[in-house]
N, C-alpha and C positions, 0 to 999 in steps of 0.2 A: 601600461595602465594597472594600477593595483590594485585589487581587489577586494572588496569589503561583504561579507554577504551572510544575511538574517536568515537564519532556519527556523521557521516557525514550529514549535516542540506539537506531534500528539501523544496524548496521555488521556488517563482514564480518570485521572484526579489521583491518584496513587503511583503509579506505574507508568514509566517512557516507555511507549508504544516504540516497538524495533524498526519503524519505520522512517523514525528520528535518527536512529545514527548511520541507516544506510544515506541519507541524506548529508550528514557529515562525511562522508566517504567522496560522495560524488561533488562536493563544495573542496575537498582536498587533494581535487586532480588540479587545482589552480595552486600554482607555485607560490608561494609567502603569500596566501589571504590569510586573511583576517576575519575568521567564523564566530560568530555570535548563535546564540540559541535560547532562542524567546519564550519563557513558560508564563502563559498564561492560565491562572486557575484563581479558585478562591482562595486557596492557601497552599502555596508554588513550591515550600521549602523542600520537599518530598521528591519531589518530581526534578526540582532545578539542581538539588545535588546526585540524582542518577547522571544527569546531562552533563554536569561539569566532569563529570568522572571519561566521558569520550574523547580518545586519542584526538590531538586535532581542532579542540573547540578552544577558542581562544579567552572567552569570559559565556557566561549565562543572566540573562537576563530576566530577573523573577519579575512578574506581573501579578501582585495581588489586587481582588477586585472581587466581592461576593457577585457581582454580575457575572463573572468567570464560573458559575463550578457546572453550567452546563455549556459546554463547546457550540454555541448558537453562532452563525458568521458571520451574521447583520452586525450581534454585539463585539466580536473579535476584530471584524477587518477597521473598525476607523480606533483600536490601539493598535494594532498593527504599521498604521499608516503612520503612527502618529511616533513608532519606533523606526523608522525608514528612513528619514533623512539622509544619517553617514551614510546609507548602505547604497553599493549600484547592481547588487545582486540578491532579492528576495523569493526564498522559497519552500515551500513545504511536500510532503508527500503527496506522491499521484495516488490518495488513497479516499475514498467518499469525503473523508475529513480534510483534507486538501484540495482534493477538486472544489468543492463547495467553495471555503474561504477563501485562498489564490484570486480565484476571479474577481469577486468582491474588493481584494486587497487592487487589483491590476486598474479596475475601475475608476474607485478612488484616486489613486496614484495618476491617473490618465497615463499609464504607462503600459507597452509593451507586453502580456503572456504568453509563456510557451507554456504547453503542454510536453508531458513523458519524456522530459529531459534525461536520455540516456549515456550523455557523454560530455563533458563539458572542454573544451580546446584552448578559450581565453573568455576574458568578463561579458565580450558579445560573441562571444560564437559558441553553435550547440548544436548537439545532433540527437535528431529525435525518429521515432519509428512513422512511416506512412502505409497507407493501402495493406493494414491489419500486419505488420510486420514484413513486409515485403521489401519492404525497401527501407534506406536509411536517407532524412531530409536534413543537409547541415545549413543549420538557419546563422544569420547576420545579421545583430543588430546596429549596426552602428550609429551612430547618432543618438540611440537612447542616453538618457543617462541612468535612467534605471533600468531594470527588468525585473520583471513577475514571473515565477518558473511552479512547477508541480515538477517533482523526481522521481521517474520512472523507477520505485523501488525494485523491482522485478532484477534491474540490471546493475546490483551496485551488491556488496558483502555489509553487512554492519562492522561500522568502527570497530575497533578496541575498543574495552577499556585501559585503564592506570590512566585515566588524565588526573589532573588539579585544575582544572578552571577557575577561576574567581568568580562567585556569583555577585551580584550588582540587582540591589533590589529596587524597582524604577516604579514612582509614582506617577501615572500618567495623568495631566487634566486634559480628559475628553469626552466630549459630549456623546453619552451613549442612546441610542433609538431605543425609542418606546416601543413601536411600532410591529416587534417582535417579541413574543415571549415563549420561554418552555413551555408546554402544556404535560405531556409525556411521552415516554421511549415504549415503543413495541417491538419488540423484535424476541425471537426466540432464543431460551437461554440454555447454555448447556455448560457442561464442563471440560468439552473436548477444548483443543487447542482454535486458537482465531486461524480464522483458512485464512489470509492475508498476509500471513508469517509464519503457519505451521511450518516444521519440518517432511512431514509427511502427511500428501492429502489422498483421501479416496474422493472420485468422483462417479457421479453414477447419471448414466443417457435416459433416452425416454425406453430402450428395451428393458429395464426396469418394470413398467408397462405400470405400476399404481406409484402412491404413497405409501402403501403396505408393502411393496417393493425396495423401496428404499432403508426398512428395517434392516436387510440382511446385509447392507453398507454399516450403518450404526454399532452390528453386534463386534465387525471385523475391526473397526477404526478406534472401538474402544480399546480392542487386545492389540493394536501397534500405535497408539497415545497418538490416532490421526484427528486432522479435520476432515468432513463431509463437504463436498463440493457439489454444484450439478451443469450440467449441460445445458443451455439456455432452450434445447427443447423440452427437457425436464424439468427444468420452470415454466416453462409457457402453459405444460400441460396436468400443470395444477400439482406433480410430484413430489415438487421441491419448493421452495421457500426464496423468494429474490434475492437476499443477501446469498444465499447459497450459488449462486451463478457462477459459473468460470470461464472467462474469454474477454473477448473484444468489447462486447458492453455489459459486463458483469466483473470481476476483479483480475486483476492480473498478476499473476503468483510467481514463483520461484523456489520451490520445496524440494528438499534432498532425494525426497520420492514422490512419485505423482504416478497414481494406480488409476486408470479412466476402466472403468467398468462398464461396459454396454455402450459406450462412444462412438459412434463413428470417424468422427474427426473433423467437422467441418474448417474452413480456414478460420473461422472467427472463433472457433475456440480455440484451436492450435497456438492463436497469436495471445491465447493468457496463460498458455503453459510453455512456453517456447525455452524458456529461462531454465526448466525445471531438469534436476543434477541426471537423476536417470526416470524415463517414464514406462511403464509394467502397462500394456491392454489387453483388456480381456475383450474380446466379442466373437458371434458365432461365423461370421462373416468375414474369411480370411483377406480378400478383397477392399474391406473397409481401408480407407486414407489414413488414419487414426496408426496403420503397423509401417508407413512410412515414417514415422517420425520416432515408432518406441525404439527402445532398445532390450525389452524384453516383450515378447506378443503369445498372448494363449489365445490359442482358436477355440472355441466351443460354447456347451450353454452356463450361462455366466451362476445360472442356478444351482448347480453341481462343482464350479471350481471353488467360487467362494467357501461354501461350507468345507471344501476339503482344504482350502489353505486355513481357513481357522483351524479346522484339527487339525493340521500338522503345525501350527506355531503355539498352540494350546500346552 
């Protein structure tokens, strides 16, 4: 069976979010498919020739639509559906912006979803993580004819570039909902790197113990060009900031370095850093779960190492 399969692009309106070509990665473990890569935006041209530049992509699909230039799912999933036809394999990243639309798209379609597509074998067979990374579940779709996936980016390298794609600018007539509109984006804004693709994150637990705790995370992740991450009990207890989560229902990462400061380790966090190249814990608590997994472990008060690894990299 040959394989035909729609990556739906994120972007900022500027910029291919890197989450897009580890998706092209994981659509290139199928032997001669045929990769499409769908930008949808108000004006795509930007964005549709980063895409066409990925090793691997076979054409790009630009989607111009002033109803595009905020990434709403209501208004994305019925073009979406309405580019699906040829395809028996659609999907985007496992990242807020893919979980969201994916499903919507799966709906529509009345077709099949998988979730955190970590491995792909043939156009229905996939293997995804269960019981918080414990286990690997190889799923079967047969009979579908399509499928609706989200890409466990955590488990894939981003493409190359040097592609040449041919971009294909596609006017779609489709009925878009009212029924949803922008109103505005909250979220805080920094100039550190996105934790969803940093190279290097710092995270910080609830021994941290405030919000004013979490400054002395800030001072170190600016002098090693980190993202800020936190522990879903440092979210919970008011610390940190919900985007800022790391694990099992917060983001799932994959950083060249991953620094867990005052962590203990729970499994549901464990299973959003599992990916991660080498991971450094700091906590006072030799015992903690959190030094079975590092590969580098400092015992002590997390208040006295931090400031001395900023002076020594100062």
């Amino acid at each position: 069976m040959s394989a035909r399969v729609l990556i739906v692009a994120e972007h900022d309106g500027t910029r291919l979010n890197p989450s897009t070509a580890k998706c092209v990665t994981c659509a290139h473990a199928l032997a001669g498919a045929e990769i499409a890569v769908a930008v949808f935006a108000a004006d795509a041209a930007a964005v549709a020739a980063q895409a066409a530049q990925l090793a691997g992509v076979s054409r790009v699909l630009a989607v111009d639509n002033p109803a595009n230039v905020h990434a709403l799912a209501a208004v994305l999933a019925p073009q979406v559906v309405a580019l699906a036809a040829p395809f028996n394999l659609v999907v985007g990243p496992s990242t807020t912006f893919g979980k969201d639309l994916m499903a919507r798209v799966a709906g529509l379609l009345e077709a099949p979803q998988l979730s955190d597509i970590m491995a792909i074998e043939s156009p229905t067979r996939f293997r995804r993580p269960i019981y918080a990374g414990n286990a690997i579940l190889t799923v079967d779709s047969d009979g579908a004819a399509k499928v609706v996936g989200t890409v466990r980016t955590a488990s894939f390298e981003a493409a190359a570039g040097g592609g040449s794609a041919p971009i294909e600018k596609v006017a779609l007539n489709v009925t878009l909902p009212t029924h949803t509109r922008f109103v505005s984006v909250s979220a805080a804004k920094s100039d550190r790197p996105d934790l969803q693709t940093a190279a290097r994150v710092i995270s910080g637990g609830r021994a941290l113990g405030s919000a004013d705790g979490f400054k002395i995370l800030y001072s170190l992740a600016d002098k090693l060009g980190a993202a800020v991450g936190a522990s879903r009990a440092a979210v919970d207890a008011g610390y940190a900031p919900n985007e800022m989560q790391v694990g099992q229902t917060g983001k799932i990462i994959a950083p060249e370095l991953y620094v867990a400061v005052g962590i203990s380790g729970a499994i549901q966090h464990l299973t959003g850093i599992k990916d991660a190249r080498t991971i450094v814990a700091i906590n006072k608590d030799g015992e903690a779960p959190i030094f079975e997994v590092a590969d580098i472990g400092l015992v002590g008060d997390l208040f006295q190492i931090i400031p001395e690894i900023e002076r020594l990299i100062s």
